[in-house]
C-alpha positions as a Markdown table, in Angstrom:
| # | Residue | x | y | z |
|---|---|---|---|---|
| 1 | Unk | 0.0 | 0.0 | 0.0 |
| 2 | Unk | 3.0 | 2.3 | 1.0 |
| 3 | Unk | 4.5 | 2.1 | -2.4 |
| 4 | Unk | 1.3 | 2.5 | -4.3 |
| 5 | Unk | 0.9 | 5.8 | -2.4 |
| 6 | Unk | 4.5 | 6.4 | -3.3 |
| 7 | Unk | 4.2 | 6.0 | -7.1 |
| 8 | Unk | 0.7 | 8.4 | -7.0 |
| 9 | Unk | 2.4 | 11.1 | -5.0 |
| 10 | Unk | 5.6 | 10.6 | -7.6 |
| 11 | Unk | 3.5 | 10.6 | -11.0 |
| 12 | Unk | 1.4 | 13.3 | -9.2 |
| 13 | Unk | 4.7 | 15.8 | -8.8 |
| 14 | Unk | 6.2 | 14.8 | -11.9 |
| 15 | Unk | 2.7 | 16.4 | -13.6 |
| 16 | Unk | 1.6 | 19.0 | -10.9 |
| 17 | Unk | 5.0 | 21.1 | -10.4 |
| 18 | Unk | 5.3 | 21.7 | -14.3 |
| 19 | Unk | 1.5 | 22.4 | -14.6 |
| 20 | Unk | 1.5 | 24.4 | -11.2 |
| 21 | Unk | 4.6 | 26.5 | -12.8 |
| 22 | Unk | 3.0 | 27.0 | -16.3 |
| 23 | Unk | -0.3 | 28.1 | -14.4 |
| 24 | Unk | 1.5 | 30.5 | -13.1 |
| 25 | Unk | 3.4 | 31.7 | -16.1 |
| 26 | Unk | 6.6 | 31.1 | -14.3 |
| 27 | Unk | 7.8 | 28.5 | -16.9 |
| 28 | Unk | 9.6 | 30.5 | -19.4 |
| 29 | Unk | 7.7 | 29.7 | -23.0 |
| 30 | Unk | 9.8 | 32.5 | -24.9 |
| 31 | Unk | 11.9 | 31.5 | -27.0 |
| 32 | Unk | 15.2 | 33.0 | -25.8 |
| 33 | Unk | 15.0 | 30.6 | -22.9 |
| 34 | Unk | 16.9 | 27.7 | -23.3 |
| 35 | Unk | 15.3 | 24.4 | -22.9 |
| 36 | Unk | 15.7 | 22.4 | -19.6 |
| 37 | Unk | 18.0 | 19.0 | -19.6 |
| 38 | Unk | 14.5 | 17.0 | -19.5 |
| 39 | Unk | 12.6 | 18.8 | -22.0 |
| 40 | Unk | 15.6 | 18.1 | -24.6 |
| 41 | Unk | 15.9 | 14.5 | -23.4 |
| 42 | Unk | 12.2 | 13.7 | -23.6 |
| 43 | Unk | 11.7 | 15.5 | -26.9 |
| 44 | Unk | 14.6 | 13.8 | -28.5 |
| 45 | Unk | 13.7 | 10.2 | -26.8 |
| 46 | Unk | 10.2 | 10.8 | -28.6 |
| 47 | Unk | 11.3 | 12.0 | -31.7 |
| 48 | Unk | 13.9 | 8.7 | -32.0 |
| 49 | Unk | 10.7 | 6.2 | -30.5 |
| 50 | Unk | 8.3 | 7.8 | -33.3 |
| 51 | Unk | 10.9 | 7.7 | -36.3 |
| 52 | Unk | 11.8 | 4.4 | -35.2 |
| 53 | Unk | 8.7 | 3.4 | -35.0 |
| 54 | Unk | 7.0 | 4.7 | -38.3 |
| 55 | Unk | 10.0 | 5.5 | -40.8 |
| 56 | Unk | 10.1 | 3.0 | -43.9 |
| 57 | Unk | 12.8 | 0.3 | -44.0 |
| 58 | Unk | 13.6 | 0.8 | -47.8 |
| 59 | Unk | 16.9 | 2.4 | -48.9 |
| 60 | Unk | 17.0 | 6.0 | -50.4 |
| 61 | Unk | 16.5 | 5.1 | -54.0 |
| 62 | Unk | 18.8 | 8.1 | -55.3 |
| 63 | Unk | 22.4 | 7.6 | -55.3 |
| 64 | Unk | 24.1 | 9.4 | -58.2 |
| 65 | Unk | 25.3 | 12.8 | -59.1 |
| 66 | Unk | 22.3 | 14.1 | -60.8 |
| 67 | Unk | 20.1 | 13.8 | -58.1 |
| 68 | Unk | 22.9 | 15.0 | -55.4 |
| 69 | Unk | 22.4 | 18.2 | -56.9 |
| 70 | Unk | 18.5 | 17.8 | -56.9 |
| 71 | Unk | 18.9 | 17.8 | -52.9 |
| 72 | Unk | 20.9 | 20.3 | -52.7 |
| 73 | Unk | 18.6 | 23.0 | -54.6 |
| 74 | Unk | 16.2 | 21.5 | -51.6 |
| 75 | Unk | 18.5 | 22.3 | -49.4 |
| 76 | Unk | 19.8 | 25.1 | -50.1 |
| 77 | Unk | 16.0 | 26.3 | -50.7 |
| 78 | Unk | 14.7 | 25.0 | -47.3 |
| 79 | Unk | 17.5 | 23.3 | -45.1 |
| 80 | Unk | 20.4 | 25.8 | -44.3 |
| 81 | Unk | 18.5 | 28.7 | -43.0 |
| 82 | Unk | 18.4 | 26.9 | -39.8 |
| 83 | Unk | 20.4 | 23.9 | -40.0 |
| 84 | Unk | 23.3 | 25.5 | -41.9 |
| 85 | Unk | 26.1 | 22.7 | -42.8 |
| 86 | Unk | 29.9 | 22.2 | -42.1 |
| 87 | Unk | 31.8 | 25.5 | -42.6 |
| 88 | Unk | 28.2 | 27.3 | -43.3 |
| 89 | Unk | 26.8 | 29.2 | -40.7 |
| 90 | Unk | 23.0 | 29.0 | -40.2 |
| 91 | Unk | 20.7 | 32.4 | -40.7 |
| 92 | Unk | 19.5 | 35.2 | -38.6 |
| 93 | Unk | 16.6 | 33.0 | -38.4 |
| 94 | Unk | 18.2 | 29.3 | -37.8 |
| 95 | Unk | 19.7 | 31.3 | -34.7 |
| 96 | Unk | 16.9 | 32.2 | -32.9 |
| 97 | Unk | 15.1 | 28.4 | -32.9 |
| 98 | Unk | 14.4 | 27.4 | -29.7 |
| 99 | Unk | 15.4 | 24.4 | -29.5 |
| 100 | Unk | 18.4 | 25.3 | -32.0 |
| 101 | Unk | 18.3 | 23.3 | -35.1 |
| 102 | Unk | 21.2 | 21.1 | -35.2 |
| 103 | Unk | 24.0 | 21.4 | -37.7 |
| 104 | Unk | 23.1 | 17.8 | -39.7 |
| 105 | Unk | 26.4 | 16.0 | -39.5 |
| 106 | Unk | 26.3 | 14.8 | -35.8 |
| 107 | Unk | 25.7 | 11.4 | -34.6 |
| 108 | Unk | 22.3 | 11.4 | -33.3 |
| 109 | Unk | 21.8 | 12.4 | -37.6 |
| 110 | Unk | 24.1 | 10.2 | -38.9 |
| 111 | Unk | 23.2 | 7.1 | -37.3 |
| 112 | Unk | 19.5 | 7.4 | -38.4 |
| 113 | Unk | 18.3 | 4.9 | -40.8 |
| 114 | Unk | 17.5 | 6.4 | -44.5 |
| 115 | Unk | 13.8 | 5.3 | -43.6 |
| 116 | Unk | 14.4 | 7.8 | -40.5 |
| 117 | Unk | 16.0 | 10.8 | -41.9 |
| 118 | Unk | 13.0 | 10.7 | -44.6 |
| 119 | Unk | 10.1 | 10.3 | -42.1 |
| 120 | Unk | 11.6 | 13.2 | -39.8 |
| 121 | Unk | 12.2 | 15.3 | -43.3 |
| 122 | Unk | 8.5 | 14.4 | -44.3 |
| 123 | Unk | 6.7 | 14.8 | -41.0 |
| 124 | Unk | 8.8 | 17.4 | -39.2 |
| 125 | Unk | 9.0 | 17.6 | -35.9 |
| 126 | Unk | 6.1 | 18.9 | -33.7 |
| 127 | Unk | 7.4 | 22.1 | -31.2 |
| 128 | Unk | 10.6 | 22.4 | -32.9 |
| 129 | Unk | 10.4 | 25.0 | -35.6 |
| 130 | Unk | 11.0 | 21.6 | -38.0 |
| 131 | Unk | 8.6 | 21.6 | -40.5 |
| 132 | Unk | 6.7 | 18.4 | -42.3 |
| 133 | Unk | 8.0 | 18.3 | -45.9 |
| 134 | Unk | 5.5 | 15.9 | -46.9 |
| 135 | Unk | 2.6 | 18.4 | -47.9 |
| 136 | Unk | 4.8 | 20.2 | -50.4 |
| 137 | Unk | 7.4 | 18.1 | -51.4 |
| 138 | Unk | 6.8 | 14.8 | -53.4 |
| 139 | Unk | 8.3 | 11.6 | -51.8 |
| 140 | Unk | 11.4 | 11.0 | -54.6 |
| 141 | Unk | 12.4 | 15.0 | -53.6 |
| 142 | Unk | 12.4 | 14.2 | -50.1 |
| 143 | Unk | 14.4 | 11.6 | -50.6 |
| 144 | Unk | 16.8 | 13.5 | -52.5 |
| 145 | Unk | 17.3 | 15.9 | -49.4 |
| 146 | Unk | 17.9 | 12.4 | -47.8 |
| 147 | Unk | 20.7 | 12.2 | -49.9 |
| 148 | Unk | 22.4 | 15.3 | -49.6 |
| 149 | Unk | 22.0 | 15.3 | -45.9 |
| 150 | Unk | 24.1 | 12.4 | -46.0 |
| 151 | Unk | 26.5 | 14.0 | -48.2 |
| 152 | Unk | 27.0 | 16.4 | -46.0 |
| 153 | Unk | 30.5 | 15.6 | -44.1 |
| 154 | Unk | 32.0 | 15.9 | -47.3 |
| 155 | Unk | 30.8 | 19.0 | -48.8 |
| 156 | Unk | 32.8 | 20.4 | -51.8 |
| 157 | Unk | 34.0 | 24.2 | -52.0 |
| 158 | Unk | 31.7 | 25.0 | -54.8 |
| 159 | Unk | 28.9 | 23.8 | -52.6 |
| 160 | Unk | 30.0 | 24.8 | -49.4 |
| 161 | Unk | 29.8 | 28.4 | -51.2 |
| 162 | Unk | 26.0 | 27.8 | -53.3 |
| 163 | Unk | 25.1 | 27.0 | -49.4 |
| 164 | Unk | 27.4 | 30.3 | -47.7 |
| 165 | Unk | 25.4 | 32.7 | -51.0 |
| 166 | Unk | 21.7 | 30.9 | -49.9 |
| 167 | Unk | 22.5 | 31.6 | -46.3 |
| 168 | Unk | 23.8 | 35.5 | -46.8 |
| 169 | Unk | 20.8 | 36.0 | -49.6 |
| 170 | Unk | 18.2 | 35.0 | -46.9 |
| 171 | Unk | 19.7 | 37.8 | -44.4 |
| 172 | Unk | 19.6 | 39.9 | -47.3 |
| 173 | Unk | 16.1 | 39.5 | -47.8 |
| 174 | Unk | 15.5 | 39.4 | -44.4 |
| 175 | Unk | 17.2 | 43.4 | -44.0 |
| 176 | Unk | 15.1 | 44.2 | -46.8 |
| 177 | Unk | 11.8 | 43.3 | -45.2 |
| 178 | Unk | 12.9 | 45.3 | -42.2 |
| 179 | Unk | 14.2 | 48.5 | -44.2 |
| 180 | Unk | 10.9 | 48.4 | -46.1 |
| 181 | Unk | 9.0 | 48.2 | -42.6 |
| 182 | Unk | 10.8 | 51.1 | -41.3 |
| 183 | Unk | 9.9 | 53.0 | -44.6 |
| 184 | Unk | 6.6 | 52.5 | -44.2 |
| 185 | Unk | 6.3 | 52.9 | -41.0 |
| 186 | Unk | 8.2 | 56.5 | -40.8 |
| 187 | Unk | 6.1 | 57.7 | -44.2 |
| 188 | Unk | 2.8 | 56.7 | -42.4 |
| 189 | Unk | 4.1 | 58.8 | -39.3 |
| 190 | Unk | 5.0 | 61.7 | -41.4 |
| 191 | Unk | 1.6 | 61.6 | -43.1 |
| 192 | Unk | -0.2 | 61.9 | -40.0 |
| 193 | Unk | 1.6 | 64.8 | -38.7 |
């Protein structure tokens, strides 16, 4: 009896403290706080048990040239903003994720299973900034990014810099938004004095 009031009081704190503290709005839910130990352990423990779990066993059907440099247009178009790549820095943007969007030639990438890295690139991954691929990219072009995710460690200069240009045009679009913002919003000021 002692032990079965033991394990509700311990699955009653492990629920109630975190609930208590995000009733209160003392959690921090901003993203300039950086995650807790056990949020990035659980969220990476149930990202591994879903992709395990779900991801296709096939191999990634693409394997030559051509279609390396079908996954890197992909990346380059949606990956290095926030994930960047060796020797490529990741955007304005990919540095304010919360949690941070890892740089895609680590182990806990590389050890995936093709099946894995295509059902994480085709489903995302829920509270992460990751989005799912799968609703606007077919199934061969997210295999492609499959590819060149796995190409990665050995990145050539000439696309090492088509990476570097995608990554410096996206902050240059970015200051352009803003300029054109502050235009507007100093000509709508003027217009009203």
């Amino acid at each position: 009896m002692k032990f079965i009031a033991g394990l509700i009081v311990g699955v009653l704190l492990v629920f109630a403290v975190p609930m208590a503290l995000m009733m209160t709005g003392m959690f921090g839910m901003g993203a300039m706080n950086e995650p807790t130990k056990i949020e990035k352990e659980i969220g990476q423990w149930a990202w591994l048990t879903s992709a395990k779990k779900n991801a296709p066993t096939m191999k990634n059907p693409f394997t030559t040239d051509i279609t390396l440099d079908d996954g890197l247009d992909h990346y380059k178009d949606n990956c290095v903003t926030c994930h960047g790549a060796p020797g490529v820095e990741k955007s304005e943007i990919g540095k304010g994720l919360n949690p941070t969007a890892p740089i895609l030639d680590i182990p806990i990438v590389t050890e995936r299973t093709d099946g894995e890295l295509f059902w994480t690139i085709k489903n995302g991954i829920r509270m992460t900034g990751m989005p799912a691929f799968g609703p606007t990219h077919s199934d061969d072009e997210i295999w492609k990014i499959v590819q060149f995710v796995r190409h990665l460690p050995q990145l050539t200069e000439k696309e090492r810099g088509e990476l570097q240009e995608a990554t410096k045009e996206e902050e240059h679009h970015q200051g352009k938004s803003e300029e054109a913002e502050h235009t507007e919003h100093t000509h709508t000021e003027t217009h009203h004095h």
